[in-house]
C-alpha positions, 0 to 999 in steps of 0.5 A: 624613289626612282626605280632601279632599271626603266626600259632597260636604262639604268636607274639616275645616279652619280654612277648612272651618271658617270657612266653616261659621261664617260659615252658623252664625253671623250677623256672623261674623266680627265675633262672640264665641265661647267654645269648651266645651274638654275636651281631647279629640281633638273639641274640640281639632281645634275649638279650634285650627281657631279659632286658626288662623283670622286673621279679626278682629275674631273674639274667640275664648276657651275654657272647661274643665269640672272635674267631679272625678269622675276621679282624674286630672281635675286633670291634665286640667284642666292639659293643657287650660292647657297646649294654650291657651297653645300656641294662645294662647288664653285658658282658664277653668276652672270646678269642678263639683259634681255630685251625681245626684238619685235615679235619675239616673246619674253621667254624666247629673249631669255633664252638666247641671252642665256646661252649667249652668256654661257658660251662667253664664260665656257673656257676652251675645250671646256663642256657645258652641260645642261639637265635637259631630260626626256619629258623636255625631249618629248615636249620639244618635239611635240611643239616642233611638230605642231609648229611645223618643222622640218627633220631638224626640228623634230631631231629635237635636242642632240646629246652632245653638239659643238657650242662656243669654244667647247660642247653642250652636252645633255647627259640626262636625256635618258631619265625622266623629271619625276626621276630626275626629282625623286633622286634630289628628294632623296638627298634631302636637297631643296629645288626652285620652283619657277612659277612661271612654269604654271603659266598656261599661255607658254605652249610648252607649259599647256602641253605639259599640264594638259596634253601630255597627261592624256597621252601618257594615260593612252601610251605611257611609253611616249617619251621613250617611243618619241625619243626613238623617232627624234633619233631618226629624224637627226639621222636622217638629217645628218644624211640631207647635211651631207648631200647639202654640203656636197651641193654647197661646194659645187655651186660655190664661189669662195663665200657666195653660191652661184645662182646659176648653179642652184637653179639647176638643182631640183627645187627640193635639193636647192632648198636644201644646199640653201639651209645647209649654206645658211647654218653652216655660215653660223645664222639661223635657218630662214622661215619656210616662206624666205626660203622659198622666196630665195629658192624662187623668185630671188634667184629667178630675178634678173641678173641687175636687180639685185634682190634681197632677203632677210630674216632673223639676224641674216641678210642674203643678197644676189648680185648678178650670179652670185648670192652673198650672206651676212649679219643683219643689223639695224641703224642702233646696232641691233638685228633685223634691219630693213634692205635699206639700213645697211649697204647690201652687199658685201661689205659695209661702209668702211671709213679711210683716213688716208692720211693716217695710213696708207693701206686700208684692211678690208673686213671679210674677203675684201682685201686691202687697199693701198695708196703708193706714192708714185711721181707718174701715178695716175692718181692726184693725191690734193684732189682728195679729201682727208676721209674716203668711204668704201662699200660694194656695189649696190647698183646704179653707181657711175662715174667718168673714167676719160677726161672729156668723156661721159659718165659711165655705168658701172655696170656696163664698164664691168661688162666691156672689161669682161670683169669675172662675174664672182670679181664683181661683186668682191669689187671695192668703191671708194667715194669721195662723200657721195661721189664715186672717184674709184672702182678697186684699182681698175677705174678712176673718176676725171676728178682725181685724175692727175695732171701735168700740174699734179704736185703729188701723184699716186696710185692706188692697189688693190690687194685681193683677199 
């Protein structure tokens, strides 16, 4: 049975529980959660420690995960039905589809289609609550410290972060597994146990079966002592937030950074503004190694190269100054493509079917783009085709803006026009097939210039986000 008081924290129990909800959560009672239920002895002792609470209007509900890559899911899943009623708490189960991308493990693609199910089914305002405990806190900042990480890493787990539409709160953070197990014994509850936690080639599981006995033997109060320096570490990271924030907003330009701003950062600093920027525009923090690519020799390139850098689901590009972020995808409509898979800058090739509608709706902060029917427009209108396609400079585009005249550079016609360098990059290209016929509404291709023999005339606007 767990003991009454550990280490001056209160012995787990519907009570205990309670209590830590209403630190967690404001407005508790009165709130809605949603309890990510696998069956296990963790959440088992979170769920029923709920059930047991009679505090309305507290609205309780859980949320089981199939990911089908055990042969027995299926009676997992049903044991969790079967636990839910006996607690009467209402269940969903959701199916999974996992499928790793190149390099990433089974485990790891498990788990991110699970949170990204949990954050679809979470309702507004409503809090997911996961039985992540102490032992998981300890093992997860061991694994980040022999994997290298930064504060962010070794912060580990929060015990409340935003997530979706709600929360992801982790309530059980003070108790241990063997406590967490002692309590669900008691209440003569049964618990899956996942064979897939005995396997030792998962880091994790090494750690737990192997290392972590002799670090207990030595110092039994490691759990404890490493959740301090977790703590620690998350305020010392909240501090670099701010000081990233603060270096983001001067060195930006709408939703891009200058390059020219962060160079003149220490190199530390500049590292730091970049991951800021990155999390905060929702993708994951690039590798050491990228980063330090897109804090070097990507903004030290020259200012035509337009290089670019990618990693898990991100895609950064520098044009001239400024350094632009977005989703990596590949040609199937997955992440991590190659530079060539999609148009790098920043927006994506757009179709427009002109004759349907007039006006195109850009994605992001593209703006829009109008055809106006206009008798002296410069614009011949039977001189293009039924489909136009719009992206962003990708370097090398050229085009003859004066009848009679030689092709021109884009790059050089932007250059004479004293075109601000944060436009530039914003600017959108419509082509007729391969053909660049028009730059926003600043250029036109001689072939669809009207003339005096142009029947229907028309010009073309561009409306700026």
């Amino acid at each position: 049975m767990p003991r009454a008081v550990r280490r001056g924290t209160e012995g787990f129990g519907p009570r205990s529980l309670s209590r830590r909800l209403g630190e967690l959560l404001p407005g508790f009672p009165d709130v809605a959660v949603c309890v990510a239920f696998s069956g296990g002895a963790d959440s088992t002792a979170l769920l029923a420690a709920l059930a047991q609470l009679e505090r309305a209007p507290l609205k309780v509900r859980a949320l089981h995960v199939d990911h089908r890559l055990h042969p027995h899911s299926g009676r997992w899943a049903a044991h969790c039905r079967r636990v839910a009623r006996v607690l009467g708490v209402p269940l969903e189960v959701r199916t999974a589809n996992v499928a790793p991308r190149r390099g990433e493990s089974p485990e790891a693609a498990a788990r991110a289609a699970r949170y990204r199910l949990l954050a679809a089914a979470l309702a507004p305002q409503e809090a997911l609550l996961t039985a992540h405990h102490e032992d998981d806190q300890l093992e997860t900042v061991l694994l980040q410290l022999l994997r290298g990480a930064g504060l962010a890493g070794i912060a580990a787990m929060p015990a409340r972060a935003a997530f979706a539409r709600g929360a992801l709160v982790r309530p059980l953070l003070p108790w241990s597994r063997a406590e967490l197990t002692a309590w669900v014994r008691s209440q003569g509850l049964e618990w899956i146990e996942d064979p897939g936690n005995a396997e030792l080639r998962r880091d994790r599981n090494y750690l737990r079966t192997r290392v972590l006995p002799l670090i207990r033997e030595r110092w039994p109060a490691a759990a404890a002592t490493v959740a301090r320096a977790a703590r620690h570490a998350a305020e010392a990271q909240r501090l670099l937030d701010a000081l990233g924030a603060a270096d983001a907003a001067r060195a930006s330009f709408g939703a891009m950074l200058s390059a020219k701003r962060l160079r003149a950062l220490p190199p530390e600093r500049r590292r730091n503004a970049l991951r800021f920027w990155i999390t905060a525009a929702g993708h994951l923090p690039p590798p050491a190694s990228r980063l330090e690519e897109i804090a070097g020799p990507l903004l030290q390139a020259r200012a035509d190269a337009q290089p670019v850098v990618t990693w898990q689901g991100a895609l950064l590009q520098r044009q001239a100054d400024l350094l632009s972020l977005r989703a990596a995808h590949r040609a199937g409509g997955g992440p991590d493509a190659s530079p060539g898979a999609l148009a790098p800058g920043s927006l994506e090739e757009v179709s427009w079917p002109w004759r349907r509608r007039r006006t195109c709706a850009l994605p992001g902060p593209g703006g829009r783009l109008t055809l106006k029917r206009d008798a002296r427009g410069p614009l011949d209108l039977d001189a293009l085709p039924a489909i136009l396609t719009i992206r962003a400079r990708r370097g090398g585009e050229r085009l003859r803006p004066l009848r009679g005249g030689r092709r021109r550079a884009l790059k050089s016609l932007l250059q004479e026009a004293r075109v601000p360098v944060a436009q530039r990059a914003r600017l959108p290209l419509i082509f007729a097939a391969q053909t660049l016929i028009a730059v926003a509404d600043l250029w036109l291709d001689e072939s669809v210039q009207a003339s005096a023999a142009s029947r229907r005339r028309a010009r073309l606007i561009w409306s700026a986000a």
